[in-house]
N, C-alpha and C positions, 0 to 999 in steps of 0.2 A: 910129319912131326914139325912144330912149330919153331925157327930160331927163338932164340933171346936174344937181348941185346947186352953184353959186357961193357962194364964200366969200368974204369980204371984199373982198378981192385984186382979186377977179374970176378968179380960176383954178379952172376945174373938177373936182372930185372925183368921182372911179366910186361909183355905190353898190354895197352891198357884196352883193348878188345878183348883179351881173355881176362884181365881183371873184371870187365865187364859182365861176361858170361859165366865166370864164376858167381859174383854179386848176385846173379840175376836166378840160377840153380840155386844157391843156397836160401835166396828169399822164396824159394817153391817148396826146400827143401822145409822149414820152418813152419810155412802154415801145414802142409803134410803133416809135418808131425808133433800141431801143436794142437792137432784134432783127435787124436790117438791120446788114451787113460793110462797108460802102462809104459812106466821108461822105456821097456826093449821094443815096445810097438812103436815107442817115438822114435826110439834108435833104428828101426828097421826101416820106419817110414822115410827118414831124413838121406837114411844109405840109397834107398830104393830110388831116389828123385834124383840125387846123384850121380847113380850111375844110369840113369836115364840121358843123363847131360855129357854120359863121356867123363865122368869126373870121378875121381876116388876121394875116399875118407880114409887118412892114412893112419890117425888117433885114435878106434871107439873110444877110449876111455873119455879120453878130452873130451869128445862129442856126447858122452854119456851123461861127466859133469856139466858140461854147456848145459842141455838140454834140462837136465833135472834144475837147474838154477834159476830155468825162464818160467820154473812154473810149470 
């Protein structure tokens, strides 16, 4: 498991290697599921690349409305 790093606050910041890798999963995650005709295939395609990367999608819905929005 990765540290953060705490800022004053005490609120944790990503460093910027996993902000990286996030960017970079989610840009696979988008064309994946910008090739798919059906929300829930765009929704399933975007989850599927995700958790390919180690990564969760903690919102569908959000990701529902994202996705239906871009077209």
């Amino acid at each position: 498991m990765r540290k953060l790093k705490l800022t004053k606050l005490g609120v944790s910041v990503p460093d910027p290697e996993m902000r990286a890798r996030v960017a970079a999963a989610e840009q696979l995650a988008d064309a994946a599921a910008a090739k798919e005709d059906s929300i829930d295939r765009k929704v399933h395609a975007f989850v599927t690349v995700m958790q390919a990367h180690g990564l969760t999608v903690k919102d569908l819905e959000v990701l529902r409305r994202r996705l239906q929005g871009s077209g």
